[in-house]
C-alpha positions as CSV (number, residue, x, y, z in Angstrom):
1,X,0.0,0.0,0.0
2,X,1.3,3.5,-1.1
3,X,2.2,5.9,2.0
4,X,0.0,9.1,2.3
5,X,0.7,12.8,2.9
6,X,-1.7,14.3,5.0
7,X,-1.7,18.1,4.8
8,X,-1.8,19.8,8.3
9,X,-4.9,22.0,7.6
10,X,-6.0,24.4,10.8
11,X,-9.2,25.6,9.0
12,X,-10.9,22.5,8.8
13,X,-14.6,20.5,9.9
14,X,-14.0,18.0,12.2
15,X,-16.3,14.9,11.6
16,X,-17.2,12.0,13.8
17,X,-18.1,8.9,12.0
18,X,-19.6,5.4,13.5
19,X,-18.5,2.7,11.6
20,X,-20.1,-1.0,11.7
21,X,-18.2,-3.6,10.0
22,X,-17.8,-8.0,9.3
23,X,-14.2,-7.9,10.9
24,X,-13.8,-11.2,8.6
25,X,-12.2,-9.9,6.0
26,X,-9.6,-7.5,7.4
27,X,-6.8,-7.4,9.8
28,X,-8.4,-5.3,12.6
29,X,-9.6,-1.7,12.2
30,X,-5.8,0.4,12.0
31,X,-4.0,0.5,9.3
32,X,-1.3,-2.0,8.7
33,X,1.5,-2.5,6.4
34,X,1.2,-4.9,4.3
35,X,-2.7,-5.9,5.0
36,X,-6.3,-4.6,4.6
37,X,-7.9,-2.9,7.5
38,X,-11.3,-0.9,8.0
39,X,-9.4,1.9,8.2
40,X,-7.5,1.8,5.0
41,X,-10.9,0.7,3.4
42,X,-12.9,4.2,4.9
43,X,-10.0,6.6,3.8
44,X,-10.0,5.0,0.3
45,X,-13.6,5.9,0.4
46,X,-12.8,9.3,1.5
47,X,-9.7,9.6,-0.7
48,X,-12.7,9.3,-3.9
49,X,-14.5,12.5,-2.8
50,X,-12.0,14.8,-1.9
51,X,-9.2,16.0,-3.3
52,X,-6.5,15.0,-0.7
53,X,-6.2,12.2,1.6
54,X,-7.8,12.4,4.9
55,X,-6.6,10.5,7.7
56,X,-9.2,8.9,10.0
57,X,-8.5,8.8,13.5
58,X,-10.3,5.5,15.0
59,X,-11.3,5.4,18.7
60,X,-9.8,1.9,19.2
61,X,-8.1,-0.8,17.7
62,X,-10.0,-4.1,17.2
63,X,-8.0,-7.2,16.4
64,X,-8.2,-9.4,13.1
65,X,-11.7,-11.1,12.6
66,X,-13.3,-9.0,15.4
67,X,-16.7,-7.1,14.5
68,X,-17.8,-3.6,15.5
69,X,-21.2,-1.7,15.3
70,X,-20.3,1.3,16.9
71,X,-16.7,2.2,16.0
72,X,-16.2,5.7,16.4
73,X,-13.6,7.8,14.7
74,X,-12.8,12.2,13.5
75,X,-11.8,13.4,10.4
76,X,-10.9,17.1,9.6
77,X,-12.1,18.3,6.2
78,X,-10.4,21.5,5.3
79,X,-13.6,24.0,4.9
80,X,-12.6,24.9,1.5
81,X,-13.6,21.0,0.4
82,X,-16.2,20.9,2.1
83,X,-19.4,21.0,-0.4
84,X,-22.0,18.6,1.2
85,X,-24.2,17.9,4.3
86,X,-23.2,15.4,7.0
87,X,-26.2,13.3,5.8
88,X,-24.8,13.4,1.9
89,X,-21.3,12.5,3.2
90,X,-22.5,9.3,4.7
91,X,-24.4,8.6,1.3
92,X,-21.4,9.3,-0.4
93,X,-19.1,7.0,1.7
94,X,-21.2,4.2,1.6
95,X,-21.6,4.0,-2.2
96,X,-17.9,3.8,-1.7
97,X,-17.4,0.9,0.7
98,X,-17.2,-2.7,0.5
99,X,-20.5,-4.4,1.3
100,X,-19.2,-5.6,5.1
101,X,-18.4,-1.9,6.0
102,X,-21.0,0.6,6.7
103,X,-21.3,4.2,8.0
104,X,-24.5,4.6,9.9
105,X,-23.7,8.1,11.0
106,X,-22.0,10.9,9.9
107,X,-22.1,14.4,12.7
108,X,-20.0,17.8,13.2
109,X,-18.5,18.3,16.2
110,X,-16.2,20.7,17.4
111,X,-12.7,20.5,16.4
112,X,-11.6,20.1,20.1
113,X,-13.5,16.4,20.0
114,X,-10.6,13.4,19.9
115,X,-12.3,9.7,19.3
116,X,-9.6,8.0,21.2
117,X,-8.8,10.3,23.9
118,X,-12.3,11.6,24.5
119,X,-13.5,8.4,25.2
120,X,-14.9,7.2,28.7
121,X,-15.3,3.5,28.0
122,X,-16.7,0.8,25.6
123,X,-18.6,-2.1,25.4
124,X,-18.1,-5.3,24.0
125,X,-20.5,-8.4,23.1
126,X,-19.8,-11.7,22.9
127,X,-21.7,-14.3,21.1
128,X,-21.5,-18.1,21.9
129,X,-23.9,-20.7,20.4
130,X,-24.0,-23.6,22.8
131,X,-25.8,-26.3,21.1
132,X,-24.4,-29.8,19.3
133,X,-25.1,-28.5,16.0
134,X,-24.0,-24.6,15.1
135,X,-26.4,-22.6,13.2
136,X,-24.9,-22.3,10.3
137,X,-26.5,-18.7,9.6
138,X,-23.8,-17.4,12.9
139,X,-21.1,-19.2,12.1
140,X,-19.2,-15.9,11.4
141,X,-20.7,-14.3,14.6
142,X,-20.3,-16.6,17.2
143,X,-18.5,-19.3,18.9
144,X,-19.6,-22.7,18.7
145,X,-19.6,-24.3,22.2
146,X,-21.3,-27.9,21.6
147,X,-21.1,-28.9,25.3
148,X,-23.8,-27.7,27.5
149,X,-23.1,-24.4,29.7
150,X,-24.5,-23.5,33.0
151,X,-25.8,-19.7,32.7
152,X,-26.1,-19.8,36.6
153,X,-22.2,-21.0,37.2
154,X,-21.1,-18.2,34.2
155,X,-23.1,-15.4,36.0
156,X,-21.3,-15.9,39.3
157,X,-18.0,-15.5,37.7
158,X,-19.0,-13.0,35.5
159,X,-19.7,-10.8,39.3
160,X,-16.2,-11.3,40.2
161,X,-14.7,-9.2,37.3
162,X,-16.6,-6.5,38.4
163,X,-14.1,-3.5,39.8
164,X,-10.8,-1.6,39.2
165,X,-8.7,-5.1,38.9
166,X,-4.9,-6.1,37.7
167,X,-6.3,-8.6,34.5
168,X,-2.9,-9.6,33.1
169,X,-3.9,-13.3,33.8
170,X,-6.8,-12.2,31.0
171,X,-4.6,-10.4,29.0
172,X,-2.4,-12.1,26.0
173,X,1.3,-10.9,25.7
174,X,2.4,-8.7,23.2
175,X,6.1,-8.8,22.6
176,X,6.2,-6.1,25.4
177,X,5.4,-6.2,28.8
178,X,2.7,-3.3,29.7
179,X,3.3,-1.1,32.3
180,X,-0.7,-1.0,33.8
181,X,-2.5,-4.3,33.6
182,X,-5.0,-2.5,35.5
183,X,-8.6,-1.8,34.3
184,X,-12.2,-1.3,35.3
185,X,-15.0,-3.0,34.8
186,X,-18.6,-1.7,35.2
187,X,-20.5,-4.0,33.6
188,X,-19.9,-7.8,33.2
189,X,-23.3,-9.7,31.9
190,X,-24.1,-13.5,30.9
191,X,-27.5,-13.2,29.4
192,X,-29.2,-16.5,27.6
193,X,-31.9,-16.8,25.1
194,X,-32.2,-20.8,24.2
195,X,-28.8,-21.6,23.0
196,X,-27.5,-18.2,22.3
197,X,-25.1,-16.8,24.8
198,X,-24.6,-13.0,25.0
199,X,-21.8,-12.0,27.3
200,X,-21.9,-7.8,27.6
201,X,-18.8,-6.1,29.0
202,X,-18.4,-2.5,29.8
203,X,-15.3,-0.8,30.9
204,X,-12.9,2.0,31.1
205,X,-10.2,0.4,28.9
206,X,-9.5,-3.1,27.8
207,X,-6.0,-4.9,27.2
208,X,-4.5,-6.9,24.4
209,X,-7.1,-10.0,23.4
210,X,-8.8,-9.2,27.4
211,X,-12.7,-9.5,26.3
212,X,-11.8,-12.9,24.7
213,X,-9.9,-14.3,27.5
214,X,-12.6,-13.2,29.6
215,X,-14.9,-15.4,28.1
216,X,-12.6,-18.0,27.3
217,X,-12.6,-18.6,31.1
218,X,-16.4,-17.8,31.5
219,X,-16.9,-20.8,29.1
220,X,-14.4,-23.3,31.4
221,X,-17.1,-22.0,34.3
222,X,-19.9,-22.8,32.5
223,X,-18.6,-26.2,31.4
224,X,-17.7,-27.3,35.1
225,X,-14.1,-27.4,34.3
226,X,-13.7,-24.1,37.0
227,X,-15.6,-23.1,40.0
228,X,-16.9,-19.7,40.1
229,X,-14.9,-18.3,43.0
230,X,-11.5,-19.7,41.3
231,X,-12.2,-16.1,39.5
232,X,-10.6,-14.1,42.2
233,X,-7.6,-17.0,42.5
234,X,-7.2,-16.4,38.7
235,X,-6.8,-12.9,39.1
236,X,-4.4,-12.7,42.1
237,X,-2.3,-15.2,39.6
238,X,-1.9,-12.2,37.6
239,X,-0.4,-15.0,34.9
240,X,-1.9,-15.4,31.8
241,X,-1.6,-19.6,32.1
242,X,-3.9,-19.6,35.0
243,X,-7.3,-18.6,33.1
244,X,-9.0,-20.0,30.5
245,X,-8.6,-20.2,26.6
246,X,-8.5,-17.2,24.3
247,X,-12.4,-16.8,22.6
248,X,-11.8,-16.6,19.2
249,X,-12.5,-13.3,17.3
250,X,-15.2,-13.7,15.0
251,X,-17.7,-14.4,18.4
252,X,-16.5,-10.5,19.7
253,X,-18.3,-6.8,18.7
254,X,-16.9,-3.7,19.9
255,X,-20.6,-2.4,20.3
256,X,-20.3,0.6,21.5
257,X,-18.0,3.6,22.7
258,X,-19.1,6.1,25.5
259,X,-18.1,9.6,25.5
């Protein structure tokens, strides 16, 4: 992929943009080297109706495969480009994306707003189908989980994440050890309607792969493989090979981002 030039424009519109995407396709939302991302994807779109490119600040990163409906990110449109509506601009991009991304909303704000450093949390939702036989119509959406799971069991643990908590023992490495593994959680729920698990998780901020291996271990709960209160052991552990497997992606939605 060709490097861009952004211009550094101070008489500009800033723009902020939710973005709903199928993660399956690309290698998470920020741009990447050598792979597609949403990101590269929305500034190409952007790149065919104005003039010069425009960088798109996103207010997160989401890993390969993972889904979002409420990704937020800013652009700054220099006011002389400018020639359209908020509500045309969202037309506009549209006709420009791929089918699997979409940009529901399109609204000034001032130029003071930051998508990444404005935000005051985000919440995530995890799908599981736990039947024998996966429905075949959310096999991109959720994880299959063909042994039984106790909703009771994964609610208990689910409590015990609540609270400003060290979750490296959730956390996958990168190749560099974080400084904070702390984080707080507002909002941990296990909600079941026939075989279709919905885990919710809220929170301040959320470390590398830590949604996943939240549920990773909220599945070993439900299964019978861990106890409830071995939660608040796991933790203490602070050790990534305490807990439970790492959910894969396609199951996760960054659903929405609070400001």
């Amino acid at each position: 992929m060709a490097t861009l030039h952004f211009p550094i424009m101070s008489d500009t519109k800033r723009l902020k943009l939710t973005i709903a995407y199928d993660g399956a396709n690309y290698s998470g939302f920020q741009l990447q080297p050598r792979d597609v991302t949403v990101q590269q994807r929305v500034e190409e779109a952007f790149l065919a109706l104005f003039p010069t490119p425009k960088r798109i600040h996103g207010s997160s990163r989401t890993d390969t495969g993972v889904h979002a409906r409420g990704m937020v990110a800013h652009v700054d449109i220099p006011k002389s480009e400018w020639r359209m509506t908020p509500y045309k601009l969202r037309l506009a991009l549209n006709a420009h994306l791929p089918e699997d991304i979409r940009i529901p909303l399109v609204q000034a704000v001032p130029n003071s707003f930051h998508a990444r450093f404005d935000a005051k949390g985000k919440q995530y939702r995890y799908y599981i189908w736990n039947h024998a036989a996966m429905d075949p119509l959310r096999r991109t959406q959720a994880w299959h989980v063909p042994k039984a799971l106790d909703a009771d069991r994964m609610r208990e643990a689910a409590a015990c994440f609540i609270g400003k908590k060290n979750f490296e023992s959730f956390a996958n490495n990168r190749s560099y050890k974080m400084e904070d593994y702390v984080r707080t959680l507002t909002r941990v729920d296990v909600r079941k309607e026939g075989p279709l698990f919905t885990v919710i998780i809220e929170g301040d901020g959320f470390l590398y792969k830590m949604c996943r291996g939240i549920v990773g271990t909220l599945a070993r709960v439900g299964e019978g493989k861990l106890e409830p209160r071995e939660i608040k052991v796991i933790l203490k552990h602070r050790d990534r090979r305490v807990a439970g497997t790492t959910a894969p992606a396609h199951g996760l939605t960054l659903w929405k981002v609070f400001y």
